[in-house]
VEXRO-852184 format. One record per residue (C-alpha): residue number from 1; residue in three letters; chain; x, z, y. Coordinates in nm, 4 decimals, always signed. Layout:
VEXRO-852184
NODE     n   res   chain         px         pz         py
NODE   NUM   ALA       A          X          Z          Y
...
***
This chain:
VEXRO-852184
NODE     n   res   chain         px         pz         py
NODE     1   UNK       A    -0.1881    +0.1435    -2.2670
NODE     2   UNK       A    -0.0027    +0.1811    -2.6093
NODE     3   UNK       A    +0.3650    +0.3546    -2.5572
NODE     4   UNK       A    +0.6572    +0.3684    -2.8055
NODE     5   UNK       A    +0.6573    +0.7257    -2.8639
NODE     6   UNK       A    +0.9163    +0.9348    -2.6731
NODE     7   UNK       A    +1.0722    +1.2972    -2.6262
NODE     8   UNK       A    +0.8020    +1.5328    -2.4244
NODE     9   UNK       A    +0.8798    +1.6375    -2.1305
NODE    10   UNK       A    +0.9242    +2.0209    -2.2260
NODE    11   UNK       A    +1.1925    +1.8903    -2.4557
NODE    12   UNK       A    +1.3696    +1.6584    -2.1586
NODE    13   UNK       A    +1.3459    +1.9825    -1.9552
NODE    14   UNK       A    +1.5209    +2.1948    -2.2091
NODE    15   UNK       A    +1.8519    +1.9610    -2.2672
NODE    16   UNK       A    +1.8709    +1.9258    -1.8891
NODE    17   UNK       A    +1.8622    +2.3459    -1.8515
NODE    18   UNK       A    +2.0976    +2.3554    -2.1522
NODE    19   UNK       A    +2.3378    +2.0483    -1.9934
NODE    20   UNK       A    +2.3410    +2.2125    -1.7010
NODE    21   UNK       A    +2.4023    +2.5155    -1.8585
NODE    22   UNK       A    +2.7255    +2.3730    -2.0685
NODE    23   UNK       A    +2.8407    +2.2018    -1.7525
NODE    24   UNK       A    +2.8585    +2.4793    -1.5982
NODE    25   UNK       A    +3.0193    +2.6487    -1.8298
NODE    26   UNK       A    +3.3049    +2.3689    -1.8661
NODE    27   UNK       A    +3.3603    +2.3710    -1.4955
NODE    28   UNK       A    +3.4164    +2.7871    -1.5096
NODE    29   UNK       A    +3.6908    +2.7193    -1.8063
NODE    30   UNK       A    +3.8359    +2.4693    -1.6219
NODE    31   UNK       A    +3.8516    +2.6200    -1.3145
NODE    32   UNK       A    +3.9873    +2.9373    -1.5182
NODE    33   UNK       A    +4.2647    +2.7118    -1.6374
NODE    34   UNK       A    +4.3463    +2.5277    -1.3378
NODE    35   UNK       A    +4.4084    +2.8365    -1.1326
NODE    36   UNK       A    +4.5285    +3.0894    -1.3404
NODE    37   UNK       A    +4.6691    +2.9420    -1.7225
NODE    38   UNK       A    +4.8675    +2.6701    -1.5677
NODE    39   UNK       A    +5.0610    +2.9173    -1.3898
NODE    40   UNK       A    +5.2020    +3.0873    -1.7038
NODE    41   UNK       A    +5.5285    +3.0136    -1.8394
NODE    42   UNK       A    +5.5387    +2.7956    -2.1390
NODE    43   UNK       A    +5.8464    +3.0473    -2.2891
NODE    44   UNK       A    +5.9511    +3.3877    -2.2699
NODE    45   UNK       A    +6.0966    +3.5292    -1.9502
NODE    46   UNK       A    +6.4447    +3.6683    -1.9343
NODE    47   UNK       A    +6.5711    +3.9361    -1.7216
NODE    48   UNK       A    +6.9152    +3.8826    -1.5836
NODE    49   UNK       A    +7.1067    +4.2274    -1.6799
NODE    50   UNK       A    +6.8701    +4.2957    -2.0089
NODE    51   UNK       A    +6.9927    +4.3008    -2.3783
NODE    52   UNK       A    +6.7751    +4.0190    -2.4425
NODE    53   UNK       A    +6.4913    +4.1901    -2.5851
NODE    54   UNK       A    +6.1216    +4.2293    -2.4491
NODE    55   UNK       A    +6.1565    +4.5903    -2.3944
NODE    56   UNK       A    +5.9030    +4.7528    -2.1294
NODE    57   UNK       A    +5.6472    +4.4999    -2.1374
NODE    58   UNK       A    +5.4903    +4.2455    -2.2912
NODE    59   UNK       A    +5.5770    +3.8956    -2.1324
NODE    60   UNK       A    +5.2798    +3.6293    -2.2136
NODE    61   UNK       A    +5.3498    +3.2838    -2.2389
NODE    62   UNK       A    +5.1183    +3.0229    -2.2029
NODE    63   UNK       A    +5.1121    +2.8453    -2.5835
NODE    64   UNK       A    +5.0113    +3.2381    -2.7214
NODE    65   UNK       A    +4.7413    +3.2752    -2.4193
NODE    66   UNK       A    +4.5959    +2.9270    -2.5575
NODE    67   UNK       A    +4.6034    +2.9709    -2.8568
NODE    68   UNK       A    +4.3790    +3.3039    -2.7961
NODE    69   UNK       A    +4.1779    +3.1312    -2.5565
NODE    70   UNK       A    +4.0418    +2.8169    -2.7213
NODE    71   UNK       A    +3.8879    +2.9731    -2.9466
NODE    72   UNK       A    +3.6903    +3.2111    -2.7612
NODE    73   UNK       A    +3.6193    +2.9731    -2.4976
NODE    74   UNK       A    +3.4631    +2.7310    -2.7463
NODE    75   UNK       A    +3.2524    +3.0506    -2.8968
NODE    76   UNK       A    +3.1768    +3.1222    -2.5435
NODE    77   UNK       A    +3.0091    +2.7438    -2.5030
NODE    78   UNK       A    +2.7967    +2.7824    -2.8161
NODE    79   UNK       A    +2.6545    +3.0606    -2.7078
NODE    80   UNK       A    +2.5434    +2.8996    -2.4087
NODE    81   UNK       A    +2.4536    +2.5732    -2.5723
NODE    82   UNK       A    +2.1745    +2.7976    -2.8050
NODE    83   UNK       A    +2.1441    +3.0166    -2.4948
NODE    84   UNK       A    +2.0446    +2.7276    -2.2928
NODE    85   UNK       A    +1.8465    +2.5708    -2.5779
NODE    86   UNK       A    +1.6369    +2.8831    -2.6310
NODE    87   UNK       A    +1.6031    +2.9943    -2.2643
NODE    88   UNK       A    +1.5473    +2.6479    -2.1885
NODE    89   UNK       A    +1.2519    +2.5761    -2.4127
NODE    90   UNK       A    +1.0978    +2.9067    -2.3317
NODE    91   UNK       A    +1.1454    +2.8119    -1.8918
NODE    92   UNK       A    +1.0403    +2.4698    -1.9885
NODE    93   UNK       A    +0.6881    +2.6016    -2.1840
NODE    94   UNK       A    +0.6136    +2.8301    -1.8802
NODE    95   UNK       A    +0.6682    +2.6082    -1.6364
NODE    96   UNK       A    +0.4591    +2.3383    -1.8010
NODE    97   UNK       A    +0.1831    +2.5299    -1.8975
NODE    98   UNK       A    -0.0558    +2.4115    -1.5792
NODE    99   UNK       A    +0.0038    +2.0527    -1.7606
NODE   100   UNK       A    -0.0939    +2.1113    -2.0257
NODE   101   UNK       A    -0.4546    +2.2602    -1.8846
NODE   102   UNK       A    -0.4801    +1.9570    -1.6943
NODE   103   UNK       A    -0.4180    +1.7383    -1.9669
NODE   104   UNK       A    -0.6988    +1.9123    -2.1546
NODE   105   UNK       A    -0.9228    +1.9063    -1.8793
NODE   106   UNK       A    -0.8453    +1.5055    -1.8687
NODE   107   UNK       A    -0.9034    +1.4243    -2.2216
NODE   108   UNK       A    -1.2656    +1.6082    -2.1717
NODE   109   UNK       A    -1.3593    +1.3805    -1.8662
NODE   110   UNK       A    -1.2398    +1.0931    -2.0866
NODE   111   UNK       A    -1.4675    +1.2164    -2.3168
NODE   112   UNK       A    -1.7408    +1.2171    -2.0909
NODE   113   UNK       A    -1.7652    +1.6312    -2.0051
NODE   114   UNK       A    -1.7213    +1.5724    -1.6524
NODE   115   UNK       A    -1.8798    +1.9659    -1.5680
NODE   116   UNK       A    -1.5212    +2.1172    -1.7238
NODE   117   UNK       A    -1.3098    +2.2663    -1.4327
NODE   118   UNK       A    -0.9291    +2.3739    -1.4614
NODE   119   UNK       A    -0.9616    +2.6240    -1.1654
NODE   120   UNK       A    -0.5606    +2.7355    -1.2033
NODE   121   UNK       A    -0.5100    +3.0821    -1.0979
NODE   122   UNK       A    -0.2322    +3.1728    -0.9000
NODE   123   UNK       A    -0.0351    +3.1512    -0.5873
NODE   124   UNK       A    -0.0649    +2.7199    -0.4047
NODE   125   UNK       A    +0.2119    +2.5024    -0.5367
NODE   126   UNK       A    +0.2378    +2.1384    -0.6210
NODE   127   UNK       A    +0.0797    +2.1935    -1.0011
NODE   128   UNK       A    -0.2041    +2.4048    -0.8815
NODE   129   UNK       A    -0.2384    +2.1144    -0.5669
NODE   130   UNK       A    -0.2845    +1.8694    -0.8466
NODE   131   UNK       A    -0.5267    +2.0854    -1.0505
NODE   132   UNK       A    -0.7291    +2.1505    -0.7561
NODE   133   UNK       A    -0.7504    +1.7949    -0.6500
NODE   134   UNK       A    -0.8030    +1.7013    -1.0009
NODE   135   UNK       A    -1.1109    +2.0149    -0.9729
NODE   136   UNK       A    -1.2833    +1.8071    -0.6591
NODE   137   UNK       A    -1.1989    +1.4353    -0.7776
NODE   138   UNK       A    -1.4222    +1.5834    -1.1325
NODE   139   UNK       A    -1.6766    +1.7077    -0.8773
NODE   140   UNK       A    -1.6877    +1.4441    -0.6542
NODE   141   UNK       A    -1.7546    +1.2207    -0.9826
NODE   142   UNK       A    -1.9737    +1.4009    -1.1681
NODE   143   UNK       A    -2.2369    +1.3876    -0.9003
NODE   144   UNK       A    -2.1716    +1.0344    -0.8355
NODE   145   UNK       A    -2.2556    +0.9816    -1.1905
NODE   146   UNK       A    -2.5879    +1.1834    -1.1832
NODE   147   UNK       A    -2.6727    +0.9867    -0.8256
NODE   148   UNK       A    -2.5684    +0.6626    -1.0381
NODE   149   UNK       A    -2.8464    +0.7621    -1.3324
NODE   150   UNK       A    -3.1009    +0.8945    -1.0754
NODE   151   UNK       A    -3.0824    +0.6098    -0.9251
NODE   152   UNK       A    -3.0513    +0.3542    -1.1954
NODE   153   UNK       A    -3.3765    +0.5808    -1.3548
NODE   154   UNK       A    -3.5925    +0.5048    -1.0231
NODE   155   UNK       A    -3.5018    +0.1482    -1.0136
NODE   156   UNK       A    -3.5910    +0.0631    -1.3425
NODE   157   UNK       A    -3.9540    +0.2360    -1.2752
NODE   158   UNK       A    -3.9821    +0.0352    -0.9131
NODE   159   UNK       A    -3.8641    -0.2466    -1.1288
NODE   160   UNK       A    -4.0942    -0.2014    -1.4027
NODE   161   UNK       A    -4.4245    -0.1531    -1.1900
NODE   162   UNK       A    -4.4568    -0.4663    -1.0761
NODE   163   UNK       A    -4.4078    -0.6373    -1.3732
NODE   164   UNK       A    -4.7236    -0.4038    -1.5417
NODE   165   UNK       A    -4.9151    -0.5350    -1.2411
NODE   166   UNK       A    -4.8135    -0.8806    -1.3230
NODE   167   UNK       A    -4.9240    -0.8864    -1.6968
NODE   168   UNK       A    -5.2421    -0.6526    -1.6212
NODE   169   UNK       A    -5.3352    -0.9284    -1.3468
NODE   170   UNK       A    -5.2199    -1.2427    -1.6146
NODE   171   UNK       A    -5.4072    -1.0605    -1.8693
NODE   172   UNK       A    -5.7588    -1.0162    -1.7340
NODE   173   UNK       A    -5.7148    -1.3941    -1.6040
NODE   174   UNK       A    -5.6785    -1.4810    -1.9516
NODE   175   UNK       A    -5.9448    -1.2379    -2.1100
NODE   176   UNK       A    -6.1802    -1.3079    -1.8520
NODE   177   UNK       A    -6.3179    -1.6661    -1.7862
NODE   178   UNK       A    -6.5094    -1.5958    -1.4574
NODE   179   UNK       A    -6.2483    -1.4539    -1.3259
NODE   180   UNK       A    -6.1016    -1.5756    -0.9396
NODE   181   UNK       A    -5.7902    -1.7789    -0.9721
NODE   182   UNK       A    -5.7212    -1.7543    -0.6324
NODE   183   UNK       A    -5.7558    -1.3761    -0.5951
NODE   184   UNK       A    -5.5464    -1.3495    -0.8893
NODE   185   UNK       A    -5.2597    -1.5709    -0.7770
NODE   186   UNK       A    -5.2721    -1.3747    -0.3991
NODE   187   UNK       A    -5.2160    -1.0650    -0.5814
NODE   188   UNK       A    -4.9518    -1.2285    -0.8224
NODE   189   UNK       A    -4.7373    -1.3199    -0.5158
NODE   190   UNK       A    -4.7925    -1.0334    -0.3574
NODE   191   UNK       A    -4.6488    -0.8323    -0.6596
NODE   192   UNK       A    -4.3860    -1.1177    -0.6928
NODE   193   UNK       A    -4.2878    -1.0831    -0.3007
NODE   194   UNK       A    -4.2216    -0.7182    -0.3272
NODE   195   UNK       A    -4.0131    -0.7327    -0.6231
NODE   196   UNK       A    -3.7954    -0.9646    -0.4790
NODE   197   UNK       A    -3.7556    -0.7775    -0.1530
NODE   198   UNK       A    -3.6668    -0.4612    -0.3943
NODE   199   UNK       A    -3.4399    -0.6853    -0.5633
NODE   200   UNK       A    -3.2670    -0.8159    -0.2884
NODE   201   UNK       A    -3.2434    -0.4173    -0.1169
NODE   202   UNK       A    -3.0692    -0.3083    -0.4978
NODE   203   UNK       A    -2.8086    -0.6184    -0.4290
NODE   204   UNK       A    -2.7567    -0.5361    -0.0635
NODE   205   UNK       A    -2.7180    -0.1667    -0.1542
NODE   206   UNK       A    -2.4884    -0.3081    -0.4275
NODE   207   UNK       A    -2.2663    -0.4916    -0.2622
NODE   208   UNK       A    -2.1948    -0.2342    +0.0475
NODE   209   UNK       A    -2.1284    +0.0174    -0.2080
NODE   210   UNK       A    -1.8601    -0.1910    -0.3645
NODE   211   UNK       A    -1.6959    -0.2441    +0.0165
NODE   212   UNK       A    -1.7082    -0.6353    -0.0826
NODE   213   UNK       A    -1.6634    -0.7257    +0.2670
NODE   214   UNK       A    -1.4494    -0.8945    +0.5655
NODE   215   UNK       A    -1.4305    -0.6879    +0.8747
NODE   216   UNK       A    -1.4202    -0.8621    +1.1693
NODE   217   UNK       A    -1.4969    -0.7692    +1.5410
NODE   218   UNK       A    -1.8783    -0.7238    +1.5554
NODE   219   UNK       A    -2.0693    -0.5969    +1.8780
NODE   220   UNK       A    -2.3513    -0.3560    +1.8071
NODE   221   UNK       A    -2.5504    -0.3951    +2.1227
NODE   222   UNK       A    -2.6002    -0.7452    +2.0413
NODE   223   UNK       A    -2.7365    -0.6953    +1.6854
NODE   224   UNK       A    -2.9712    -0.4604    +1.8528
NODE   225   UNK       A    -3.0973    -0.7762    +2.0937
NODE   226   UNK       A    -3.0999    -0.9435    +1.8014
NODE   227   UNK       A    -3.2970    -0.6880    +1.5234
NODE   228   UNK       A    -3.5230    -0.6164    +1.8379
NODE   229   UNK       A    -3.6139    -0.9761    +1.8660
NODE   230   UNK       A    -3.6658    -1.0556    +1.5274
NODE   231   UNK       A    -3.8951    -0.7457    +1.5075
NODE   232   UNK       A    -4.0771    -0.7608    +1.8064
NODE   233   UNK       A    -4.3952    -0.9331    +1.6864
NODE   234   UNK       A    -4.4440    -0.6067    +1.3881
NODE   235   UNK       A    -4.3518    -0.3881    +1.7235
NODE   236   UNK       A    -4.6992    -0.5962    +1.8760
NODE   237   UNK       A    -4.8812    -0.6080    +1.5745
NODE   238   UNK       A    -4.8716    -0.1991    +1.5679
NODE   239   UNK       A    -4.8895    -0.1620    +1.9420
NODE   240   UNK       A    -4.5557    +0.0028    +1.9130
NODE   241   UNK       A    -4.3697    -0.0437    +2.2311
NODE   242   UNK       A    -3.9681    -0.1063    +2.1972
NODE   243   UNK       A    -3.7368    +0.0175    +2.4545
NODE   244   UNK       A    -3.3237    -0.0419    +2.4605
NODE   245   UNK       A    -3.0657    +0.0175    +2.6404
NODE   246   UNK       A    -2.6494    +0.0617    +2.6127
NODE   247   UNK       A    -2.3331    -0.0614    +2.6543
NODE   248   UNK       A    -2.1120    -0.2506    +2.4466
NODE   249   UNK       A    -1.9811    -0.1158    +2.1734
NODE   250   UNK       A    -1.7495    -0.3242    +2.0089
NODE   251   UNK       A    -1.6601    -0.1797    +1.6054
NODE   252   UNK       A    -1.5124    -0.3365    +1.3126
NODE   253   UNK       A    -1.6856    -0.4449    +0.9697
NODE   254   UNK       A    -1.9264    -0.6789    +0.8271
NODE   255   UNK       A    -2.1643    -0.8642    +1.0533
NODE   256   UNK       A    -2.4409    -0.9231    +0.8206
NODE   257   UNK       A    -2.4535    -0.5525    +0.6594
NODE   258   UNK       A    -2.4257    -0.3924    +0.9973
NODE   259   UNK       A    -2.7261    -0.6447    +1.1526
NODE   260   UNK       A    -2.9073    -0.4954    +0.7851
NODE   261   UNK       A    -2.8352    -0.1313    +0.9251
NODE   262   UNK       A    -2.9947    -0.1972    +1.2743
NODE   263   UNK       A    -3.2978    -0.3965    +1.1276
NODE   264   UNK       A    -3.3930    -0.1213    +0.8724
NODE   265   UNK       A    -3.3267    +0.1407    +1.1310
NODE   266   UNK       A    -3.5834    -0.0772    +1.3840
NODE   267   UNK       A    -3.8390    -0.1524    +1.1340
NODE   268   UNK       A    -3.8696    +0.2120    +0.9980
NODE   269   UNK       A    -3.8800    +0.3153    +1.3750
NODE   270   UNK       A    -4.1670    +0.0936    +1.4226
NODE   271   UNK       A    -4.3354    +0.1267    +1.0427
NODE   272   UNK       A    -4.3194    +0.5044    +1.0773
NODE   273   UNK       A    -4.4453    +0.5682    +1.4070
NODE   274   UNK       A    -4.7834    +0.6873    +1.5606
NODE   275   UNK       A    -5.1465    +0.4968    +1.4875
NODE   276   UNK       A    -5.1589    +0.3236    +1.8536
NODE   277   UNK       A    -4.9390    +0.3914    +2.1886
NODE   278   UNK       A    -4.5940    +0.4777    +1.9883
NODE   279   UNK       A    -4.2335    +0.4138    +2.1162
NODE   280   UNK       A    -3.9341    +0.3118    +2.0061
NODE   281   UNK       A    -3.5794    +0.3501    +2.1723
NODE   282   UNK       A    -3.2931    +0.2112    +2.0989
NODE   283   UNK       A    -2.9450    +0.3113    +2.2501
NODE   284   UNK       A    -2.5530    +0.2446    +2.2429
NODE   285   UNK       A    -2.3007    +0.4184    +2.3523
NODE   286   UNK       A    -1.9327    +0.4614    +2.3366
NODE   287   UNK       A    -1.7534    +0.7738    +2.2694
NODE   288   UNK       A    -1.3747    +0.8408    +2.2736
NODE   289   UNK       A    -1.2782    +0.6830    +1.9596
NODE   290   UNK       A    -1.6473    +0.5788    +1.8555
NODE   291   UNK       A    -1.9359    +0.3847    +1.9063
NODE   292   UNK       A    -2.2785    +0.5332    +1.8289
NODE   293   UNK       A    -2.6856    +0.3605    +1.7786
NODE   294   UNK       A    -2.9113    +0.6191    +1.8530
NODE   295   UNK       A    -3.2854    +0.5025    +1.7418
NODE   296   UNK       A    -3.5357    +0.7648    +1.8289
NODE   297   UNK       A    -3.9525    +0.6539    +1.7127
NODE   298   UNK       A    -4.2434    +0.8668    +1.7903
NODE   299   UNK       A    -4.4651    +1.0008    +1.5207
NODE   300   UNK       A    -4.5960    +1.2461    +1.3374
NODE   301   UNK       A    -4.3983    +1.6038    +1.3199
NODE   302   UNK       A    -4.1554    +1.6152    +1.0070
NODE   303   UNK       A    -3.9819    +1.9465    +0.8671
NODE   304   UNK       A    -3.6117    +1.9318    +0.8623
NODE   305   UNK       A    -3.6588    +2.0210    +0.4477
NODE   306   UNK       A    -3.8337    +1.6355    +0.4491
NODE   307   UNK       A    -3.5763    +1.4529    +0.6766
NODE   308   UNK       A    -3.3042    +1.5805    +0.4286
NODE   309   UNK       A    -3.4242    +1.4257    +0.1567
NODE   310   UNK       A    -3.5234    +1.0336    +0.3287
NODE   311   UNK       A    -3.2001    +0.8662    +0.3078
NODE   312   UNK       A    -3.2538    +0.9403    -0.0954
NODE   313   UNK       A    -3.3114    +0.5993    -0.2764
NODE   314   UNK       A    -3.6726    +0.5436    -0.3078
NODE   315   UNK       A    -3.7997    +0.8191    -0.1140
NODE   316   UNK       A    -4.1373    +0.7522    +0.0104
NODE   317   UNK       A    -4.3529    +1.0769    +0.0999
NODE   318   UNK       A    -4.7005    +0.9713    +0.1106
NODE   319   UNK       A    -4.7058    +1.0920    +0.4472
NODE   320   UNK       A    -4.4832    +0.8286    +0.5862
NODE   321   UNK       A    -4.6013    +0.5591    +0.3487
NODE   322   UNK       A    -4.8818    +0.2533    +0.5347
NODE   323   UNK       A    -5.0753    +0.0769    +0.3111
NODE   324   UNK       A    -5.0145    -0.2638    +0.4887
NODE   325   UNK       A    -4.6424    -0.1933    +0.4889
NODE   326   UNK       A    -4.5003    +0.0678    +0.2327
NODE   327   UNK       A    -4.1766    -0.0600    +0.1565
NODE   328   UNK       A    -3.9634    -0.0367    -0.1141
NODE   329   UNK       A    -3.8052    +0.3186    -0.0706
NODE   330   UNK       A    -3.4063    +0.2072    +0.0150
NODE   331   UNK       A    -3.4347    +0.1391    +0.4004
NODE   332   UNK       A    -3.2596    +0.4839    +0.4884
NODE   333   UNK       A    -3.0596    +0.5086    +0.1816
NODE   334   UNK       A    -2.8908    +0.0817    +0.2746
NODE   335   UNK       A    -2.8673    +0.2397    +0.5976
NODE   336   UNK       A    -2.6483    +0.5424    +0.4970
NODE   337   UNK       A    -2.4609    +0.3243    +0.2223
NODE   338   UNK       A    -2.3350    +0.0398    +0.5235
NODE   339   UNK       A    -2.2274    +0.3600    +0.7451
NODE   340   UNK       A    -2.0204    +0.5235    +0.4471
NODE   341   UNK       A    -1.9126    +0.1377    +0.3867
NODE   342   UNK       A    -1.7973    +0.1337    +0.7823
NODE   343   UNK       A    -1.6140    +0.5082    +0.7563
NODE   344   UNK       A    -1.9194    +0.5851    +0.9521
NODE   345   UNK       A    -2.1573    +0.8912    +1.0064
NODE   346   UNK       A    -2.4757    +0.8609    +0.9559
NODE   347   UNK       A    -2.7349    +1.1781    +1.1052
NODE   348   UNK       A    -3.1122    +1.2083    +1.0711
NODE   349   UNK       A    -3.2554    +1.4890    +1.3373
NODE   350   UNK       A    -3.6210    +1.5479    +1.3753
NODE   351   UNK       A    -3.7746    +1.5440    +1.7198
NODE   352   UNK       A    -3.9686    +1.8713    +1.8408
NODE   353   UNK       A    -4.2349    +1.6133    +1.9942
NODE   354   UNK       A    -4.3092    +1.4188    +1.6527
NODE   355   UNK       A    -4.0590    +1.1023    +1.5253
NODE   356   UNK       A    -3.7143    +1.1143    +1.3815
NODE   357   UNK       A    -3.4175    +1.0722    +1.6028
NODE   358   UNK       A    -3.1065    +0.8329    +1.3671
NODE   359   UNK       A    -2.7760    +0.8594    +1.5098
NODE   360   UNK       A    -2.4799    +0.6451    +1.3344
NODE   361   UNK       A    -2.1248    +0.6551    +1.4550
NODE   362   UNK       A    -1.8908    +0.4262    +1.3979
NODE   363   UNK       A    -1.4942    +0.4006    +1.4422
NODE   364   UNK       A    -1.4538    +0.1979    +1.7512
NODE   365   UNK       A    -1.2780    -0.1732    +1.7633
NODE   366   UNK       A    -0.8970    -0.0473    +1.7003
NODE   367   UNK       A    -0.9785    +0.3484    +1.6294
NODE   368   UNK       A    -0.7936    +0.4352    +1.2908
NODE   369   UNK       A    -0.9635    +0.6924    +1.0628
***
């Protein structure tokens, strides 16, 4: 925004401490006057009895003790108009020093150099609250920006693979006469169909990091009935066995992104599970102030070094990845973005058996956080 140019602050600061100052000084004088000059005589005092003559003394009268006075009094208020000025500027420049690190510190972040930190030294007060909340907001967004790059960097090559596939595929078509149409356009929509569900997860992971939602009442044990149901035939087709349970736990926020949550959080349950005979449970529950989905799958044993890193966008070890189902590599990472969406929690905890055990907490229906 474009200002008219103004006084700076140091030099606001100085005037007042010299005002002050002055005032203070013109309230002394007057208060020197009010109580003491006003009670001097105007004229000479004289003694009944004497000759006349001011003998033994020296009788002041009030026009003489002015006349002394002004003077000195104004040299007085000079001296603490410069004195003020001076002491002032040099009070003002101390005081604002933090500032003007902070101000530095600011013009470098709008610059881009988001890795500069103030880190004021000294004893807590509000300028060294500001710097240090200034310190974490920089931190805070400096990662976000490397996440935001990371991510945009992985996209683009998810992004970009299936369109190779798609010209290699058009290209031998073209080159080659004998080739099988029909082979060729099964692989084209295949290619086509999973770069419009990695589309549609880059939207969805979009749009619940922007909070672009309505909250409304929303029950989670009946968008597990209904996830579960819409799941259950992949559950068959991998002999996976699907077990829930709960009570209802009524929470606030967006229908639709938290029905996403508890879909991804079945299907991984299911996708990543064990070759025949696995299990997958699904519970609610309400705690004091929250409501929590536990999902627990069997499988094969994972380190607690690998379940750190799965809610990571596009995170696919090739341990956990099935050739007739290998995803796109954002189930766990839409998962955690709804939960941060819903002032949620979202934990990952391997099971000693084998499987992953998801817990998500959520504020309950009227629970302020």
């Amino acid at each position: 925004m474009d200002r008219a140019p103004g006084l700076s602050v140091r030099v606001k600061l100085t005037l007042s401490y010299a005002g002050f100052l002055m005032l203070a000084g013109v309230l002394l004088l007057a208060a020197v006057w009010l109580f003491l000059l006003r009670y001097v005589p105007d004229r000479a005092l004289i003694v009944p009895g004497s000759t006349g003559t001011l003998t033994g003394g020296v009788f002041p009268i009030r026009s003489n003790l002015l006349r002394i006075f002004a003077p000195r009094a104004a040299a007085v208020l000079a001296f603490l108009l410069l004195f003020g000025l001076a002491g002032g500027w040099i009070l003002a420049g101390r005081i604002l020093a933090p500032l003007t690190r902070i101000r530095d510190a600011t013009s470098m972040a709008t610059n881009g150099s988001l890795s500069h930190r103030i880190r004021l030294p000294g004893r807590k007060d509000e300028f060294r609250e500001l710097a240090d909340a200034f310190d974490t907001m920089l931190a805070r967004l400096e990662a976000h920006v490397a996440e935001q790059q990371r991510f945009a960097a992985n996209a683009s090559h998810e992004l970009r693979t299936p369109l190779a596939i798609s010209k290699a595929l058009l290209d031998v078509a073209r080159t080659d006469p004998n080739s099988d149409a029909d082979e060729v356009i099964d692989r084209l929509h295949a290619v086509n169909t999973r770069a419009i569900h990695l589309t549609e997860a880059l939207l969805l992971l979009s749009r619940a990091n922007q909070r672009s939602f309505t909250r409304e009442p929303v029950d989670l044990s009946l968008l597990v009935e209904e996830a579960t149901e819409t799941l259950l035939p992949l559950a068959e087709k991998h002999g996976v066995a699907i077990d829930t349970s709960g009570d209802v736990t009524p929470t606030s926020g967006s229908q639709a992104l938290l029905l996403q949550l508890t879909t991804n959080l079945v299907h991984n349950a299911i996708v990543h599970n064990l070759p025949a005979q696995g299990t997958v449970r699904v519970r609610t529950s309400v705690r004091p102030g929250t409501v929590v989905l536990t999902v627990e799958n069997t499988g094969e044993t994972l380190t607690p070094e690998l379940v750190s890193t799965l809610t990571e966008p596009f995170r696919r070890g090739t341990e956990r990845i099935h050739a007739d189902n290998p995803g796109v590599g954002l189930g766990l990472a839409i998962v955690e973005t709804i939960t941060h969406a819903h002032d949620g929690t979202l934990t990952l905890t391997p099971r000693p058996a084998g499987g992953l055990r998801v817990t998500v907490e959520l504020p309950a229906l009227g629970a302020r956080r």
